[in-house]
C-alpha positions in Angstrom: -7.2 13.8 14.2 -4.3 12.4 12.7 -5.7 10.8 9.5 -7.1 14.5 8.8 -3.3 16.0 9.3 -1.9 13.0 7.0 -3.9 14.3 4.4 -0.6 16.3 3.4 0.6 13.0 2.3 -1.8 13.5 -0.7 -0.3 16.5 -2.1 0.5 14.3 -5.2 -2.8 14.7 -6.5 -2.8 18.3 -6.4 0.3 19.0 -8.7 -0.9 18.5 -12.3 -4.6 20.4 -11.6 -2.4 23.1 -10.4 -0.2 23.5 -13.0 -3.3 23.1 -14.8 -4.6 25.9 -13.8 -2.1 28.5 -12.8 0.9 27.2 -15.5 3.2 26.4 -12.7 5.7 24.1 -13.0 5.7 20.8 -11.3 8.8 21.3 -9.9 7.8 24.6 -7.7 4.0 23.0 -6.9 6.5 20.2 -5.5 8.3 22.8 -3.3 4.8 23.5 -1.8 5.0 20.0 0.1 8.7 20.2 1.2 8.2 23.5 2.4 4.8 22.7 4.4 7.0 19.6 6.1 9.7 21.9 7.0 7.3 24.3 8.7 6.5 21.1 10.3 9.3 20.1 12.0 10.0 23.6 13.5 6.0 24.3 14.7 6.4 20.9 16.2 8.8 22.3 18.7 7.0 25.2 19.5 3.5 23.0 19.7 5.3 21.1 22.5 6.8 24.0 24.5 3.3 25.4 24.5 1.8 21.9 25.8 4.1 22.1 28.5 2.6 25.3 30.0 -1.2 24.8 28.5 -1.8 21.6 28.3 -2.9 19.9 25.0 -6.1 21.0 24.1 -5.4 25.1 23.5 -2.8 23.7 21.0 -5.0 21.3 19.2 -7.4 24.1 19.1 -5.0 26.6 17.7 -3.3 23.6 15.1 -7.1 23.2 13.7 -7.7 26.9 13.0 -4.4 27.2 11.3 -4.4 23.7 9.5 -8.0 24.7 8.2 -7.4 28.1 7.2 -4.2 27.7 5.6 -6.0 24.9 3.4 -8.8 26.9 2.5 -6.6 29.8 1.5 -4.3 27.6 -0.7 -7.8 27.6 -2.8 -7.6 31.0 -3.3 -4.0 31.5 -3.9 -3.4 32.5 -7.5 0.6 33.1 -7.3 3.4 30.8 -6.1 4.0 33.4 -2.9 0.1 33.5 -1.4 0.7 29.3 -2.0 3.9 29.0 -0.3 2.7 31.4 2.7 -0.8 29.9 2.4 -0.4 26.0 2.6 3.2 25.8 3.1 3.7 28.4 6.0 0.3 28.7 7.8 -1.6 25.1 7.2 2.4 23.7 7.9 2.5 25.7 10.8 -1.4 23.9 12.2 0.2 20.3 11.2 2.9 20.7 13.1 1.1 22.0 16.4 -1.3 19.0 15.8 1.3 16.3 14.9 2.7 16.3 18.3 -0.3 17.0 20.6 -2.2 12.8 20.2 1.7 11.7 20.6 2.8 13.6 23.7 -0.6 12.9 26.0 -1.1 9.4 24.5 2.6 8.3 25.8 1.8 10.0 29.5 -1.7 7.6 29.2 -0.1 4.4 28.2 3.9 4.4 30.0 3.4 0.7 29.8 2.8 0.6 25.8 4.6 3.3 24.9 5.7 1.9 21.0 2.2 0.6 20.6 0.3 3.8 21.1 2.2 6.1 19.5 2.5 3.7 16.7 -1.0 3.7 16.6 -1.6 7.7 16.6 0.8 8.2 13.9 -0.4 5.7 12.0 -3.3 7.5 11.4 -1.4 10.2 9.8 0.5 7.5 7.4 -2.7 6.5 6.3 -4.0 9.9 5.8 -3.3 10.1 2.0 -5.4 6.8 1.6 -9.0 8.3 2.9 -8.0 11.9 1.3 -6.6 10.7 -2.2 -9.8 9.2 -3.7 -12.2 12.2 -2.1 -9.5 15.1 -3.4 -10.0 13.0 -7.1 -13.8 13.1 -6.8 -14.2 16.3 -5.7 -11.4 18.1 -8.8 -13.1 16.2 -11.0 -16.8 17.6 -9.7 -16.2 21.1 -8.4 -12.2 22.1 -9.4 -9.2 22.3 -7.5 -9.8 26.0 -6.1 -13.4 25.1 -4.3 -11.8 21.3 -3.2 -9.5 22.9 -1.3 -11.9 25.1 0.5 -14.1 21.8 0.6 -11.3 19.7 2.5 -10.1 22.7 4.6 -13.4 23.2 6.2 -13.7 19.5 7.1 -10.3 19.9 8.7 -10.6 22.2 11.0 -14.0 20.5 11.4 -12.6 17.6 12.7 -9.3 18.7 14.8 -11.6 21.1 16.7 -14.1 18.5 17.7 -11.3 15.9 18.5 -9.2 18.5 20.4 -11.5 18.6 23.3 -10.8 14.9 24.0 -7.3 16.1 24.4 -5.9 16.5 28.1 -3.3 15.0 30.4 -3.5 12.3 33.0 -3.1 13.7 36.9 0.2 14.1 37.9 1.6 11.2 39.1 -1.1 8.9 37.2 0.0 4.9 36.4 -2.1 2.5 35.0 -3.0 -0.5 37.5 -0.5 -2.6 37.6 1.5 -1.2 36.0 5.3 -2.2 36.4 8.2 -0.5 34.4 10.3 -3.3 32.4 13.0 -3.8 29.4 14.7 -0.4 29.2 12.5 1.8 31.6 13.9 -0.7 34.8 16.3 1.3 37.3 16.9 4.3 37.3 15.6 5.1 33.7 12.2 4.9 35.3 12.8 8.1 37.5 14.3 10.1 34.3 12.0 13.1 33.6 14.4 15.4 31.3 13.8 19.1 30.9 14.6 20.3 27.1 17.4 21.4 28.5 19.1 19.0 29.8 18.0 16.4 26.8 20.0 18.8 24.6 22.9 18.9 27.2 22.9 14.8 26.1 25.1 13.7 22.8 22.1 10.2 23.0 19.3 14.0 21.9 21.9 14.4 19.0 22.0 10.4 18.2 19.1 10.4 17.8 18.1 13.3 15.7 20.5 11.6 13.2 19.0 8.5 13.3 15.3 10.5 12.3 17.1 12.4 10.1 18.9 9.3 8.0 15.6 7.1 8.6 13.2 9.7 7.0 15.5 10.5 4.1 15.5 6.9 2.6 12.2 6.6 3.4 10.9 10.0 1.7 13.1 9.6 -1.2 10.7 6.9 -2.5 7.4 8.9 -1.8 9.0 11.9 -3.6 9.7 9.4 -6.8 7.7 6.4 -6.5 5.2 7.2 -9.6 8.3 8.6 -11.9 10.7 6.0 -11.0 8.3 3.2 -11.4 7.7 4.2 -15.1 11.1 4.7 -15.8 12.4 1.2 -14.6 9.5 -0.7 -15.4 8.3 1.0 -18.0 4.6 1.3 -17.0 2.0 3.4 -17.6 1.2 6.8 -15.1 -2.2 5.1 -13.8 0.0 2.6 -12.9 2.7 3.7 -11.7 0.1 5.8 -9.6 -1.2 2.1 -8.0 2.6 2.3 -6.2 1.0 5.7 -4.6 -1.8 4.1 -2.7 0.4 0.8 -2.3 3.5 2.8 -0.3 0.6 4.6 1.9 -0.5 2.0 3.1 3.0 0.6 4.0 3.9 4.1 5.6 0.6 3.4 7.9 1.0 0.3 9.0 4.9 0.2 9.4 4.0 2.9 12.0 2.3 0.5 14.2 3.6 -2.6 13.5 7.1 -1.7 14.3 6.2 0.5 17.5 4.3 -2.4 18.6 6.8 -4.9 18.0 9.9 -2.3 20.1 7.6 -3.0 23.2 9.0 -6.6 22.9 12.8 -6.6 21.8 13.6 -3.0 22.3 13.3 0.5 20.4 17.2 -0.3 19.5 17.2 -3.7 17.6 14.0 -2.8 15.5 15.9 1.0 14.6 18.9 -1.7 13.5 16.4 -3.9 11.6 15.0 -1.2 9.7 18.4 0.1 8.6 19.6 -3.5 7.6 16.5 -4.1 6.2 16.4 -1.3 3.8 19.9 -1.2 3.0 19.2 -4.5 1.1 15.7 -2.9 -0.3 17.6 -0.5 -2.2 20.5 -2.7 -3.2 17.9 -4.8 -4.7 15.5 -2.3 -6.3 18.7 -0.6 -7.7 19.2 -4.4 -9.7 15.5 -5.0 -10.5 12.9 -3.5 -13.7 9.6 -5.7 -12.3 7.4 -3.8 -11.7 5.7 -6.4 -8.7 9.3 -6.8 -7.3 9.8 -3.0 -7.5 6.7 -2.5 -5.5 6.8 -4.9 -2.9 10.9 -3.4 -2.2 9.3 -0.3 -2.0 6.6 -1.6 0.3 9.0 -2.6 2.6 11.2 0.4 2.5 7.8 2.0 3.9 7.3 0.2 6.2 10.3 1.2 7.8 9.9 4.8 6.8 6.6 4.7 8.8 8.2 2.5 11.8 10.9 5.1 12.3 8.0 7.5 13.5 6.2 5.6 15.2 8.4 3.9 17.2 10.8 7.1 17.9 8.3 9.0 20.4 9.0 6.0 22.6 12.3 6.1 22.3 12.6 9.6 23.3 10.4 9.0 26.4 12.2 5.8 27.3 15.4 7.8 27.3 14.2 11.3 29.0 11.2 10.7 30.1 7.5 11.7 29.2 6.9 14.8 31.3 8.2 17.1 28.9 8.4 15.0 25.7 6.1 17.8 24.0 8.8 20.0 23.5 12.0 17.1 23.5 10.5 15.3 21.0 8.5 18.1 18.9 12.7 19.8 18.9 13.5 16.2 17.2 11.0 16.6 14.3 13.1 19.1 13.0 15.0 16.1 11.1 11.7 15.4 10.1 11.7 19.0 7.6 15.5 19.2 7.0 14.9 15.1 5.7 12.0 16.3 3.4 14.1 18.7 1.8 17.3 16.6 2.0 16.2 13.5 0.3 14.1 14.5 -2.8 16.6 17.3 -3.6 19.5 14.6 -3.2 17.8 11.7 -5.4 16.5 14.5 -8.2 20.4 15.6 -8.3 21.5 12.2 -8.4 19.1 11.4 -10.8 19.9 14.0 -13.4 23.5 13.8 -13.0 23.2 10.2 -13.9 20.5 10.2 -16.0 18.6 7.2 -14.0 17.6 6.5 -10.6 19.9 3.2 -9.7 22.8 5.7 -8.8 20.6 7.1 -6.4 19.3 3.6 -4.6 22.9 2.2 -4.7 23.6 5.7 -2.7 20.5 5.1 -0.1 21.9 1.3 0.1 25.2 2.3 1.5 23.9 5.3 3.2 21.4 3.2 5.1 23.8 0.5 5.8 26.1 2.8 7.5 23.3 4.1 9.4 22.9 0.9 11.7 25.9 1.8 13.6 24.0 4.3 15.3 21.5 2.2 17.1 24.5 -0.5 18.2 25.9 3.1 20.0 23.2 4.5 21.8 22.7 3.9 25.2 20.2 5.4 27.6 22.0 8.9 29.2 23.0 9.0 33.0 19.9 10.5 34.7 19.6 14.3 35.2 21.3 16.2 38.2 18.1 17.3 40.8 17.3 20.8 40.8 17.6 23.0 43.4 15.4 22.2 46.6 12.0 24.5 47.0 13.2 26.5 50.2 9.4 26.7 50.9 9.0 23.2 51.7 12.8 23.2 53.4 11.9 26.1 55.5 8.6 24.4 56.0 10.8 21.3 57.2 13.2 23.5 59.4 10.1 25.0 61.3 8.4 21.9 61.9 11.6 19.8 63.5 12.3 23.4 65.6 
């Protein structure tokens, strides 16, 4: 399910054949993207509000109907407008009722490996661009770019429909044997179950937001220019600079995992200050290099941390308020998600053509990034929620029965 959402991660291959075909710039076949992750972010939120009174499976239903359609439109689209509404609005709109659905029942399945399986659900969607890449090539090259989109937005809603009747919650009150709270759920962070309201009554909801925010901006700043930037500091040719594509993908997928995975052990909060150390020295040194091997192995890492700060965040957020209603906490806090996919390119492009080459803008993401790790070393988990009222059904219930 989530390798056929991460597909959008693949939207690389579509810009020339489009502007191809239709004489559109690269620059507003690029908007496509950032606007379909900024619908994203917002249908997110709504997708988990909606899980929270239907369960998952109506919205994994509804997310491959949209995701589909809008894909299969975008074939069809033969002006900027029914593109934007068509991939950007309506199949952005089935990715982000999707996105959240295998992350919010998975982390009510596993509470005792929370980083490890939403690592490994998002995962998929960092590796999306790997499986679709090569087949969106083939099928250009064979049938065009109008009847490949209809081609691949069949097999998606294909696919999310069959998988979304796998999709439901555990019983209320489900644990799995043996299962013993540990590392930051102990005490009384064990009994927290947040409603979206009160996470947003919490400055930690805010914290961190931020931290998504300033984690997927450094991180989708490469993506945005790893084929351009390669040829321009190591002077390489586009099929390989292109190489970086598939190399950073593969990063993105397994820096989902390994890093959720590895949070399980030493904490959600040491490997969020990792990452930002990490990459702070990434960019320092991709800002000083012109190898081409060196320049993709810094930007390899950089990935990995890019994909760590989604997978490991979903537990983060249900180690701090709980999984009951992380649909709709943690689908609110992929909004950084779409303001960082607008926020980053834009700000490196700026940068860029202010300076007239791209080390301005890594010496920016180095400091940026290295201010960012204060964040972890401040969050803490928040006090737990006030009870809510009694139900006067079961207190009357109580009064009758010692009368």
């Amino acid at each position: 399910m989530q390798i056929a959402f991460g597909a959008v991660y693949a939207w690389s291959v579509f810009r020339i054949p489009l502007t191809k075909a239709h004489g559109w710039t690269i620059s507003e076949v690029t908007l496509v993207f950032e606007l379909t992750i900024f619908v994203l972010g917002f249908a997110a939120f709504f997708g988990g509000l909606w899980m929270k009174r239907s369960g998952p499976r109506p919205v994994a239903l509804t997310a491959s109907v949209l995701y589909g359609l809008g894909t299969c439109l975008a074939g069809v689209a033969d002006n900027l407008t029914a593109l934007y509404l068509a991939y950007g609005v309506i199949a952005g709109a089935g990715l982000g009722f999707g996105y959240i659905v295998p992350i919010a029942t998975l982390v009510r399945w596993f509470p005792d490996k929370r980083g490890m399986i939403t690592g490994l659900a998002v995962a998929g969607f960092g590796a999306g661009a790997l499986v679709t890449a090569p087949v969106a090539n083939a099928l250009i090259s064979s049938v065009g770019v109008a009847r490949t989109f209809e081609t691949l937005g069949l097999s998606y809603l294909v696919i999310v429909f069959a998988c979304a009747f796998r999709m439901r919650n555990p019983p209320e009150g489900f644990a799995p044997a043996g299962y013993r709270t540990s590392g930051e759920r102990t005490g009384a962070a064990a009994a927290r179950n947040f409603s979206l309201r009160q996470a947003l009554g919490t400055w930690q909801w805010y914290a961190l937001w931020l931290t998504l925010f300033l984690n997927t901006t450094a991180g989708i700043a490469i993506i945005s220019q790893a084929s351009p930037m390669a040829q321009e500091i190591s002077h390489v040719s586009a099929a390989t600079a292109a190489g970086l594509v598939g190399l950073i993908s593969i990063a993105n997928g397994a820096g989902r995992f390994l890093w959720a995975w590895f949070s399980d052990t030493v904490g959600r909060r040491s490997v969020f200050l990792a990452m930002f150390l990490l990459q702070s020295a990434m960019f320092l040194a991709l800002a000083n290099t012109d190898g081409f091997a060196l320049l993709s192995l810094l930007s390899f890492v950089i990935l990995l941390c890019y994909g760590g700060g989604f997978g490991t965040m979903p537990a983060f957020v249900a180690d701090y308020f709980g999984s009951r209603q992380i649909g709709s906490i943690y689908g609110m806090m992929l909004t950084a998600w779409g303001f960082a996919a607008v926020f980053g390119p834009t700000l490196v492009a700026r940068i860029r053509q202010a300076t007239g080459y791209y080390q301005g803008a890594l010496r920016w993401l180095a400091v940026a990034t290295l201010v960012s790790a204060v964040l972890p070393l401040l969050l803490r988990p928040p006090a737990a929620p006030r009870e809510t009222a009694p139900d006067m059904t079961a207190v009357n219930q109580d009064r009758i029965a010692r009368t």
